[in-house]
N, C-alpha and C positions, 0 to 999 in steps of 0.2 A: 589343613589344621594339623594333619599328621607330623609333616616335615616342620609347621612350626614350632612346636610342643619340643621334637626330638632336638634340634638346634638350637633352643633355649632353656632345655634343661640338660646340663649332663649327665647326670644320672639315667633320665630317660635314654641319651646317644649310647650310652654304656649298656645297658640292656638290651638292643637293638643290634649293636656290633658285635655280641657274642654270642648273636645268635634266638635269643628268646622270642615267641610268638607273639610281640606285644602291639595294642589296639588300645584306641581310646574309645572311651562313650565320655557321653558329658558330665565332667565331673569324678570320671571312674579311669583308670589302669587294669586293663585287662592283660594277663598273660594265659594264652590259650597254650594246649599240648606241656603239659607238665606229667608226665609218668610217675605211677605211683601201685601200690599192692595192695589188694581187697584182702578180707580174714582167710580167701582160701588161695593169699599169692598168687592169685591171677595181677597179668600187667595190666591196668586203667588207664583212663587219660582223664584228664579235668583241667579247669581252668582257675586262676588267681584272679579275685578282684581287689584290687585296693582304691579308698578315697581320695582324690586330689584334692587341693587345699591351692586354688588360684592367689596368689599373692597379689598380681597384676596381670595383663592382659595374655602373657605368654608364657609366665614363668610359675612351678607348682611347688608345692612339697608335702609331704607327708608328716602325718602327726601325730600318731599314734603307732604303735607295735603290730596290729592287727591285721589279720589278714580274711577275705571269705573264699569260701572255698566249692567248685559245683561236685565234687563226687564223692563216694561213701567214706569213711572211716579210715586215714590210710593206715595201713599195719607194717612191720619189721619183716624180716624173712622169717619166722618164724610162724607168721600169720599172728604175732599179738599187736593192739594197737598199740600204734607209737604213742608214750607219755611223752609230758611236758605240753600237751600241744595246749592244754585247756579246753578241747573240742568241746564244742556244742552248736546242735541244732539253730539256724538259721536261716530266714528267707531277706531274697533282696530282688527286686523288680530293675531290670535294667530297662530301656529303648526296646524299641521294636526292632532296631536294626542288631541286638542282640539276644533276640529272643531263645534261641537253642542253647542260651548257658542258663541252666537249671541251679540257682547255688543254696545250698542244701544245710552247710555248715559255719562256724567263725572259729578262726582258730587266734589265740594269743599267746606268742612266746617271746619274752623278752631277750636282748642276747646278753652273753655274758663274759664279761671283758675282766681281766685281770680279778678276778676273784667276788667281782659285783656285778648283778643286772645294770646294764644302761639304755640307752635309746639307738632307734637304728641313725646313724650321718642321713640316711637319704633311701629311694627306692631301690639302687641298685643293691644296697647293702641287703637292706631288706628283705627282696626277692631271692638273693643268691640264700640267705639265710633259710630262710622256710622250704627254698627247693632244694635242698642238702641234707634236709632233716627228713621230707616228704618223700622227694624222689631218691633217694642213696638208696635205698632198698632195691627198688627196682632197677636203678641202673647196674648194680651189684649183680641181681639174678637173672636178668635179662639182655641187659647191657643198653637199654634205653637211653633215650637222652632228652634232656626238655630245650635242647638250642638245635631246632629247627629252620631257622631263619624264615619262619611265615608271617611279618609283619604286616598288619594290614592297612596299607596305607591312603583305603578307597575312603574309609568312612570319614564324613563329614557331622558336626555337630547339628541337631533339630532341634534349634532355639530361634523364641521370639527374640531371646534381651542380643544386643550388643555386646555384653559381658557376659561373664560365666556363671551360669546361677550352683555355685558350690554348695547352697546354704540349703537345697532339695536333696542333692545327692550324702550332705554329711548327715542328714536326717534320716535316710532310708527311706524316704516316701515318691520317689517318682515315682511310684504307680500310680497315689493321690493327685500329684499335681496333674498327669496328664489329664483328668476329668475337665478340665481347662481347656485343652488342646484345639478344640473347635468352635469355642465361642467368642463371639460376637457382641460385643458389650456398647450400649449409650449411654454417656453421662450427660444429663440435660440442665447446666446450670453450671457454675465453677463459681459461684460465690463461696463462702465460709465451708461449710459443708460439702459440695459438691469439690473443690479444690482438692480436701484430702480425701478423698474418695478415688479423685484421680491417682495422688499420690498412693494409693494402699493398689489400685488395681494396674497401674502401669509395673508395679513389681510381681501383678498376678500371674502367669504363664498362658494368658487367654489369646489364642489368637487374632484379636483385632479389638482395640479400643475406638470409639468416636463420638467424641465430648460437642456439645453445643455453647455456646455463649456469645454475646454481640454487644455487652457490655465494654469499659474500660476497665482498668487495673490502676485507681487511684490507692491514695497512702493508708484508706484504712481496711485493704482489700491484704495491703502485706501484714498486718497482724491476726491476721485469721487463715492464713496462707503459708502450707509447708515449702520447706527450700531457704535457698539465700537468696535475698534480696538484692537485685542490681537494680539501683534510682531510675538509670533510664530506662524504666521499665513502663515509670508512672507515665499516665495519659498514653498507654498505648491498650489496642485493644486486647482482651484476656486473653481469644482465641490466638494470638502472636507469642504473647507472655508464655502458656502456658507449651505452648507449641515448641518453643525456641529450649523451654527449662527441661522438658525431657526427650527430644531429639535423637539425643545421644544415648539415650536406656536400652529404645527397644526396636523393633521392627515393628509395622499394621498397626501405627499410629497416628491418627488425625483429629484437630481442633477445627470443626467449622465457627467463621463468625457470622453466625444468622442466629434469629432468632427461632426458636422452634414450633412451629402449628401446623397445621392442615397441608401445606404445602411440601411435608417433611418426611413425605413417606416413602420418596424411593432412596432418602438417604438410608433407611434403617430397615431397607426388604430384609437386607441378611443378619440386621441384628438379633440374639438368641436370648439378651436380656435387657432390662434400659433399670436406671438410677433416676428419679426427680428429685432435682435439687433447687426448685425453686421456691419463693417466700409469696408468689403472688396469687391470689385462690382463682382468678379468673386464667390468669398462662397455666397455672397447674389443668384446672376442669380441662380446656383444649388439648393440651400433652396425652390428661387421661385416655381423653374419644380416642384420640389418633390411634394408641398404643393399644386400648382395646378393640379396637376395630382391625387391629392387625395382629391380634391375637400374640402381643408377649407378654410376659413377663414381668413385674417390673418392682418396683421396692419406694415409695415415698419417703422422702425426713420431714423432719420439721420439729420445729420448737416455739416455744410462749414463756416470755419471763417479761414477770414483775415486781416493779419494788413493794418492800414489804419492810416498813421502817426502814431500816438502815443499810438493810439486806435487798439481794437479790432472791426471787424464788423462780421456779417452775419445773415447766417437764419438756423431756425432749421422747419425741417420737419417730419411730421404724417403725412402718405399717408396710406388710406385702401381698401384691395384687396378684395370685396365681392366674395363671391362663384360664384355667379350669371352673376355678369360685369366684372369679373375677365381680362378680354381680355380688352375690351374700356378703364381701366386704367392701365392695362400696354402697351398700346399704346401709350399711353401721356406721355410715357419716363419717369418719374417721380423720379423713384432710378434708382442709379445708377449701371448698372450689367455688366463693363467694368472691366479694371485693377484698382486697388485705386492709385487716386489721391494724389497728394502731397501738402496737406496740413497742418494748423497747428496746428490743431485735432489730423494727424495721429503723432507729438509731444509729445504727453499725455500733454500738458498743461492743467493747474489744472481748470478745470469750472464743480465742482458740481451742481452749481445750475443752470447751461443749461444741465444736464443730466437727472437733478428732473425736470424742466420743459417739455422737452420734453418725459418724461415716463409720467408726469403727463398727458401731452396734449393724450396719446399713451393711457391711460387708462380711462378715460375721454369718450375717441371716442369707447371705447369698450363697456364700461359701457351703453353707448346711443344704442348701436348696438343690447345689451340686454333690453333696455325698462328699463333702470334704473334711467335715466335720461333723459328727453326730448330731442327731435331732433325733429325741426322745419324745417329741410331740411336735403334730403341725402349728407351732405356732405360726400367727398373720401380723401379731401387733403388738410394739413392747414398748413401753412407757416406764422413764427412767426418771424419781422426783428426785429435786436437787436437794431441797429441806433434808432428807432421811438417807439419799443413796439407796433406797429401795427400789427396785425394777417389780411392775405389774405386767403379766404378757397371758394374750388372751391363744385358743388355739381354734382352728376349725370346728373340733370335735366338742367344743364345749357348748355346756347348754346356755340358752340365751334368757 
């Protein structure tokens, strides 16, 4: 990755050929060995982090001014801190395969060309700029140098996707996403609902997805179905469809076409969470046993609409079954694990966008289960009516 990165960007080849200590992580421009002066003129070393900004598969750029920085305050020879720089306190979580850069700061300085701030051309501009500002001091009074030539060209990228997930590192949370890092996901259904479920968590950074369906992919399966649609799609089975449309996204990914019961437990020894996305209350009950008797995890949908004059009504439901209370809410009746109902759901009438809500709401409460997003209460069950756009959500701790 190293040699590709530098050969298709030149900027990158330019910082490399004169020398600088530069290393990728994913998403990130590391320059290590940058010398530089503490308030009492002692010589330091620290490293430059900057954001890449993947355009396409090989090629990057930078997009802002800014840089992070791993070491204390730099100062002038004098020991006052250098102004302009805008300093301020910063943390940023890189990889594990960078764990000893500690980055502490951000700094922002615009440069300044013919009488006006502008932007930098690129990273070589960039880096030459901030280390002329930083390290001139110390090279000055010690005679340091930050072109080393220790580039390090072992490290490899630790990604699920095939592409570059830019959109973690410009955010600052790879520390969040790795919570991800080891699980194990089943989505049990790929109708309406369970489709974009797929869609939200093939972009999750978890490592292993494995979807169930034994269905076909007829024409009213593409209006509740994220992506583009290619015809020869129709009359094939889902598990192919949906298999063939993200392929290309990620790695530890697979669509079985079986149906899922009792016979489906050594598919999902290692799974750490599972999704039900089914409409039928007798395959739902069986999914339940299985999944409780294997002690995961797991999150039910569902929905019920009916007409009401002229209108459509109802509510869409996210109910989830912790390992631990698994009993106290399936006590509370919640899904339904009878014969399916006739309703005008099981129509296939067209409501995409109650399918993306309700995966959304389904991954959302997942995401929280993993500390990915706050949870201010154990909620188990949230019920969304369509009449008001009012959400009801019940929690473990409340009284019954």
């Amino acid at each position: 990755m190293f040699q590709k990165l530098v050969s298709h960007n030149k900027d990158l080849q330019s910082l490399v050929e004169k020398g600088y200590a530069v290393s990728f992580d994913d998403g990130y421009l590391i320059i290590r060995d940058i010398p530089y002066l503490d308030r009492n003129k002692r010589l330091c070393i620290a490293e430059f982090v900057c954001k890449m900004v993947f355009t396409d598969m090989e090629k990057v750029i930078q997009d802002d001014h800014q840089v992070y920085f791993s070491g204390e305050p730099p100062c002038e020879i004098n020991g006052e801190p250098i102004s302009n720089l805008q300093d301020r306190p910063c943390s940023l979580v890189l990889s594990s395969s960078f764990s000893d850069i500690n980055i502490q700061r951000q700094f922002s300085n615009k440069p300044f060309k013919d009488g006006v701030y502008s932007v930098f051309a690129d990273f070589f501009e960039k880096i030459e700029s901030y280390t002329n500002i930083i390290s001139g001091p110390a090279i000055e009074l010690y005679q340091a140098t930050p072109y080393t030539f220790r580039s390090d060209k072992s490290i490899e990228f630790d990604s699920v996707f095939k592409i570059h997930d830019t959109l973690t590192s410009r955010a600052g949370i790879v520390d969040l996403s790795n919570k991800f890092k080891d699980e194990v996901i089943a989505i049990i259904g790929l109708g309406g609902t369970g489709s974009y479920i797929l869609d939200f968590m093939v972009k999750t950074p978890v490592k292993e997805i494995i979807a169930f369906d034994y269905d076909y992919f007829h024409v009213h399966n593409s209006f509740r179905s994220p992506g583009r649609l290619d015809t020869s799609e129709f009359n094939q089975r889902k598990a192919d469809v949906y298999h063939k449309r993200y392929e290309n996204f990620r790695e530890g990914f697979s669509v079985k076409n079986k149906k899922f019961d009792s016979e489906c437990e050594e598919d999902i020894a290692n799974v750490s969470f599972a999704f039900v996305c089914v409409d039928d209350g007798e395959s739902r009950d069986e999914i339940f046993k299985v999944l409780i008797k294997m002690g995961k995890p797991f999150l039910d949908v569902g929905m019920g609409l009916n007409r009401k004059d002229s209108f459509l009504t109802g509510l869409i439901r996210t109910t989830f079954y912790p390992s631990d209370n698994v009993q106290e809410v399936l006590d509370k009746g919640l899904s339904d694990l009878s014969k399916p109902s006739e309703n005008l759901y099981k129509t296939n009438i067209q409501i995409g966008e109650l399918n993306a809500l309700n995966a959304s709401l389904a991954v959302i409460k997942y995401k929280q289960f993993k500390g990915f997003y706050i949870e201010e209460s154990n909620v188990f069950n949230a019920l969304f009516s369509l009449s008001d756009l009012h959400m009801v959500t019940e929690a473990l701790n409340d009284s019954v």
